[in-house]
C-alpha positions as CSV (number, residue, x, y, z in Angstrom):
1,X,60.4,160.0,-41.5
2,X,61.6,163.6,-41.5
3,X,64.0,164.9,-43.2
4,X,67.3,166.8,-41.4
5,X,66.2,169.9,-43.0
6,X,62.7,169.6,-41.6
7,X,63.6,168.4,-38.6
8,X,65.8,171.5,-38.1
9,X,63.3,173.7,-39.2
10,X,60.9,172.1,-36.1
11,X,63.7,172.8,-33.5
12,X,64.2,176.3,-34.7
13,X,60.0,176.4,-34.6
14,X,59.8,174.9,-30.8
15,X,63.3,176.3,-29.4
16,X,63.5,172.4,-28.6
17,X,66.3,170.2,-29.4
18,X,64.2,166.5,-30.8
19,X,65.4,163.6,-29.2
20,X,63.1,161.5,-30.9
21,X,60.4,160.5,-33.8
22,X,58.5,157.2,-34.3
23,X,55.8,157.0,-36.4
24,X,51.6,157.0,-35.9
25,X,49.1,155.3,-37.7
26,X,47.9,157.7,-39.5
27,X,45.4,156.8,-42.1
28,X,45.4,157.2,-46.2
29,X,46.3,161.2,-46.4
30,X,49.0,162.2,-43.7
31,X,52.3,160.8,-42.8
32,X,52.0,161.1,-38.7
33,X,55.0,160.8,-36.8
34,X,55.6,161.2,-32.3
35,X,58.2,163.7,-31.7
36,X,60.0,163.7,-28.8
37,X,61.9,166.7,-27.7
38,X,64.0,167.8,-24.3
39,X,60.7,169.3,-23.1
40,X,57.4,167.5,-24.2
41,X,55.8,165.1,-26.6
42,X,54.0,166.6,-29.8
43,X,52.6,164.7,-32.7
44,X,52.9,165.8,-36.5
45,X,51.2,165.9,-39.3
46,X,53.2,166.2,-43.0
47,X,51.7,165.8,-46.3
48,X,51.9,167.5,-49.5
49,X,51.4,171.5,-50.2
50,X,50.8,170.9,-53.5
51,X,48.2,168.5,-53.6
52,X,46.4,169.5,-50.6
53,X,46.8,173.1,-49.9
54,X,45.3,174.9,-47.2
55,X,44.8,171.4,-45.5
56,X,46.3,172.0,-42.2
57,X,45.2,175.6,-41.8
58,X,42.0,174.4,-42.0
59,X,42.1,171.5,-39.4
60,X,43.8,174.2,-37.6
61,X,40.8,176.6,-37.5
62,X,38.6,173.9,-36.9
63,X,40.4,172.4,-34.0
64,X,40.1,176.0,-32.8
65,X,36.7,176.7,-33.0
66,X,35.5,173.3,-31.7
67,X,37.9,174.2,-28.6
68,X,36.1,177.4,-27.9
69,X,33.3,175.7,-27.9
70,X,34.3,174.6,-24.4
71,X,32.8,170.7,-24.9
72,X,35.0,168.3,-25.9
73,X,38.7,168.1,-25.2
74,X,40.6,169.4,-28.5
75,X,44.6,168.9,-28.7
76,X,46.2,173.0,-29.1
77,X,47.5,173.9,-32.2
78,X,51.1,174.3,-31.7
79,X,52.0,175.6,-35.0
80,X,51.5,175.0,-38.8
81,X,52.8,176.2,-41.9
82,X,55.0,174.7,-44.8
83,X,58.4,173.9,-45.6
84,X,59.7,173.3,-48.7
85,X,56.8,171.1,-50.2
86,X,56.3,169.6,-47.0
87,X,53.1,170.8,-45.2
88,X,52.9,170.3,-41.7
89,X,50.6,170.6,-38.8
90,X,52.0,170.3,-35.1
91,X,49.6,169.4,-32.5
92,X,49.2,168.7,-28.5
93,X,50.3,164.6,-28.1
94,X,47.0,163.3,-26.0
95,X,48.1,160.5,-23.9
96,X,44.9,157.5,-24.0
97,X,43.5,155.9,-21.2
98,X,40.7,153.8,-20.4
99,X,36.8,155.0,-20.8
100,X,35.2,156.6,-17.8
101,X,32.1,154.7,-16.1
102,X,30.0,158.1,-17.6
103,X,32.1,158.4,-20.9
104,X,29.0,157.8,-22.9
105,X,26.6,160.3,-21.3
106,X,29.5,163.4,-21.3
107,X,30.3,162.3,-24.9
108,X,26.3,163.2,-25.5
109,X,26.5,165.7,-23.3
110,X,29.3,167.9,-25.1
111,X,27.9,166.8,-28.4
112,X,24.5,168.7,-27.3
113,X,25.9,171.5,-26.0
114,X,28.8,171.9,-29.6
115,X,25.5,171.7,-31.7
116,X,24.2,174.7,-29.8
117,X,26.4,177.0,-31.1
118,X,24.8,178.6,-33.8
119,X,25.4,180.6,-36.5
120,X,23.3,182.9,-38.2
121,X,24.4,180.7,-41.9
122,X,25.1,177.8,-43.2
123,X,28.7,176.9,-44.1
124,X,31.6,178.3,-43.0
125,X,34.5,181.1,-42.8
126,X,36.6,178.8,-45.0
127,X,36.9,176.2,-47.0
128,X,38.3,173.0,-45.8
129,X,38.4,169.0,-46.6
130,X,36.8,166.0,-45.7
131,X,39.2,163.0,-45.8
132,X,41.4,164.0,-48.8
133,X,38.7,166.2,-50.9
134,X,37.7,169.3,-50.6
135,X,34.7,170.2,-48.9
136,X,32.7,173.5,-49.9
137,X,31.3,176.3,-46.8
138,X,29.7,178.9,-49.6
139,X,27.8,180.6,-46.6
140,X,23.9,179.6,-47.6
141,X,19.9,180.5,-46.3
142,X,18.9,177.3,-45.4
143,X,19.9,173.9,-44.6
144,X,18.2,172.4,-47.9
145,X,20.2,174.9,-50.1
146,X,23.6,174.6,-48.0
147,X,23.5,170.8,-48.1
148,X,22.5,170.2,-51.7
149,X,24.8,173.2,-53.3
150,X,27.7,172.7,-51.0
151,X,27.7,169.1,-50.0
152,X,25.6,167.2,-52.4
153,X,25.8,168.6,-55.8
154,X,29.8,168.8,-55.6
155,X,30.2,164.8,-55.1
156,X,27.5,163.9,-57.5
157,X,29.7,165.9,-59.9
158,X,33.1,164.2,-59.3
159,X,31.2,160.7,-59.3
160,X,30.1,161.4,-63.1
161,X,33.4,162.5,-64.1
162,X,34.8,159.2,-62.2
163,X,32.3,157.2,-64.8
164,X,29.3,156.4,-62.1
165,X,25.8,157.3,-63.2
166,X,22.7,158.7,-61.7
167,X,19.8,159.5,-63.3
168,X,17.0,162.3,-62.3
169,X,18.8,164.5,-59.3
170,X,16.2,166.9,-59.8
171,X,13.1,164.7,-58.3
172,X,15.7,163.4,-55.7
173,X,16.6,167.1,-54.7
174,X,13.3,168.2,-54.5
175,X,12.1,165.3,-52.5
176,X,14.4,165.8,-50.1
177,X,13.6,169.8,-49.8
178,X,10.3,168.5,-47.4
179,X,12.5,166.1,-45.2
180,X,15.1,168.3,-44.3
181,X,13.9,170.1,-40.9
182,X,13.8,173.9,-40.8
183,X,16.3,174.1,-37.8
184,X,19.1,177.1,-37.0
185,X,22.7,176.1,-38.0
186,X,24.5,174.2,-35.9
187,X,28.4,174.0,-35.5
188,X,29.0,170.4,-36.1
189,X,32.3,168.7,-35.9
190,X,31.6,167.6,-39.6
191,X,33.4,163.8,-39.9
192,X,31.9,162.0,-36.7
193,X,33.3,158.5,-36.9
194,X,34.7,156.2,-34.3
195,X,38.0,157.0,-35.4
196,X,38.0,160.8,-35.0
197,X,37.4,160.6,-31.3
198,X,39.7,159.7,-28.8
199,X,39.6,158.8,-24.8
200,X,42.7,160.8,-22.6
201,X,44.0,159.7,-19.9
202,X,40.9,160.7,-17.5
203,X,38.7,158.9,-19.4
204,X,37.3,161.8,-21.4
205,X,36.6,162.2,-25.0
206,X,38.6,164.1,-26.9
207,X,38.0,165.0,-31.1
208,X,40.2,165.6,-33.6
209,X,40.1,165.7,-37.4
210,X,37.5,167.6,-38.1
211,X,35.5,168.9,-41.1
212,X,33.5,171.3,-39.3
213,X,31.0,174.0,-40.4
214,X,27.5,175.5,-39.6
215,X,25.6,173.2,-40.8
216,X,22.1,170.5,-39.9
217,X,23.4,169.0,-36.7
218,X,21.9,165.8,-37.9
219,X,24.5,165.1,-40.0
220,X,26.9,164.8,-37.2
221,X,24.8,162.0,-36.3
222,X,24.4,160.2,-39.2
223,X,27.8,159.7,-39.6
224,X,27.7,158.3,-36.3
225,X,25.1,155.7,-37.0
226,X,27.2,154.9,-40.3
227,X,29.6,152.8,-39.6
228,X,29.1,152.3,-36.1
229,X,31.1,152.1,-32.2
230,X,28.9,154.9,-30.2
231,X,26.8,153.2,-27.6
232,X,23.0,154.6,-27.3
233,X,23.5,156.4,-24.3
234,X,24.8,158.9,-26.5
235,X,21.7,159.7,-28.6
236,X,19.5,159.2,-25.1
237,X,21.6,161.7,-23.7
238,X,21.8,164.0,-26.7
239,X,18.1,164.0,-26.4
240,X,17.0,165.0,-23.1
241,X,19.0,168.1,-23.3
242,X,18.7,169.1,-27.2
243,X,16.1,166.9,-28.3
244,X,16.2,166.2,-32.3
245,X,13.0,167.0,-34.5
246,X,10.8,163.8,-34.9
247,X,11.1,160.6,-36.9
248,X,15.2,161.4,-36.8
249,X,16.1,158.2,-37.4
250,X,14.1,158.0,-41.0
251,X,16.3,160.7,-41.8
252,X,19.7,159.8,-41.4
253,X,20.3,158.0,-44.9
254,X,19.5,161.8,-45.9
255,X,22.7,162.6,-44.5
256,X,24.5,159.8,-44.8
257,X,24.1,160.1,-48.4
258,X,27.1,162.9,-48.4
259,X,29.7,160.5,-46.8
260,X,28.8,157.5,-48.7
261,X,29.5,159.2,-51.9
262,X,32.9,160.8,-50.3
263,X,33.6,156.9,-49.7
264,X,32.6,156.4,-53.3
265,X,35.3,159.0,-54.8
266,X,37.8,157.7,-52.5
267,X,37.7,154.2,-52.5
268,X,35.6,153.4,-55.6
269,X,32.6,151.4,-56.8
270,X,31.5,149.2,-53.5
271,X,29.5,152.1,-52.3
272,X,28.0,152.9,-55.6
273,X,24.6,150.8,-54.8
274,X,24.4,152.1,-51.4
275,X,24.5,155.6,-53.0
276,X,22.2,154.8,-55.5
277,X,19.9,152.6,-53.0
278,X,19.2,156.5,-50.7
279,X,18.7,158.4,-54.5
280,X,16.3,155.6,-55.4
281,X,14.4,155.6,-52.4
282,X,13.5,159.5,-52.7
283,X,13.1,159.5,-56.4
């Protein structure tokens, strides 16, 4: 799990003696482990600082900033930094619990109020990744220009060089360029699915892996409706205090467009028709 070397290097880090590590689930990218010291449990992320560098400092900064946001719960950064080839990130340990009666209306709540914050650009201070690949915050004008240059046009071009084929971007991009509503930047948390948010032990919903930026707020909730496991409640709560621009849902393959082809240079060619299926339809 870790080695004696890194595992030193943590107690010299936390002035803790470990007692304890067990592994987490974890997903496809990071080796996760629950440390247990003398004093408090803390959770760890390791991976590799060669092949993803800068990963953790990222999700750092964004854990940060969606904590000043003052919504959702967000576990503290404790530290990060690398050792040896080993890149870590050490984080708050959330205890679950069990939904609260209103854990759907504060989760649209909070999700209103984080997509308030505005910036006066699209993108981002830095750089950072969604799952595994890099993901591009070249501050931008507009929403049309940040989402095609920064999250569009990048995927497209490592699907080619993977050997999958699309034909006239250009008519899909500028078909797209009357869709997208003309609305400030909003910070979003940037990888919304049912498996970056968690429930504490009040009941509460608390987010973590994020992918955030300045960016169309929408997308946020595409990438809810895309795979599923948020209740409506959300989006009739979301509404009645930041309502979305009209016909919302019609736009939402728009979006979802981005992390369908992240799934497709991921995990390969089963999402290839669903990508082509959204550049078809605005063709």
């Amino acid at each position: 799990m870790l080695s004696s070397g890194l595992t030193s290097h943590f107690e010299e880090l936390l002035l803790e003696k470990i007692q304890s590590i067990r592994p987490l689930s974890g997903g496809d990218i990071n080796q996760v482990c629950l440390i247990q010291t003398n004093q408090q449990k803390i959770v760890a992320k390791l991976n590799s600082t060669s092949k993803f560098p800068g990963m953790f400092e990222a999700e750092a900064k964004g854990l940060q900033i969606l904590k000043n946001s003052n919504t959702f719960i967000i576990p503290d950064t404790i530290y990060f930094g690398e050792f040896e080839d080993v890149a870590f990130l050490i984080l708050e340990y959330i205890n679950s619990g069990k939904q609260a009666d209103n854990f759907w209306e504060i989760f649209g709540e909070q999700l209103a109020i984080l997509h308030q914050q505005n910036e006066s650009y699209f993108g981002f201070e830095n750089d950072n990744y969604i799952g595994s690949l890099p993901q591009y915050n070249t501050m931008c004008g507009s929403a049309y220009e940040f989402y095609v240059s920064q999250r569009l046009q990048p995927q497209f071009e490592l699907a080619q060089q993977k050997g999958f084929e699309f034909s006239d971007l250009d008519t899909f991009y500028k078909t797209i360029k009357d869709e997208i509503p003309d609305e400030k930047p909003s910070l979003i948390h940037g990888d919304l699915w049912s498996g970056n948010f968690m429930i504490d032990t009040l009941g509460y919903p608390c987010l973590i892996d994020p992918a955030v930026a300045y960016a169309p707020r929408e997308m946020d909730m595409s990438m809810m409706h895309l795979f599923g496991g948020f209740n409506v409640k959300v989006f009739d709560v979301y509404n009645e205090i930041f309502p979305l621009v009209g016909n919302w849902k019609d736009r939402l393959s728009i979006w979802q467009l981005y992390y369908l082809l992240v799934h497709l240079n991921l995990f390969g060619g089963s999402y290839y028709n669903k990508v082509k299926s959204i550049v078809n339809r605005y063709s």
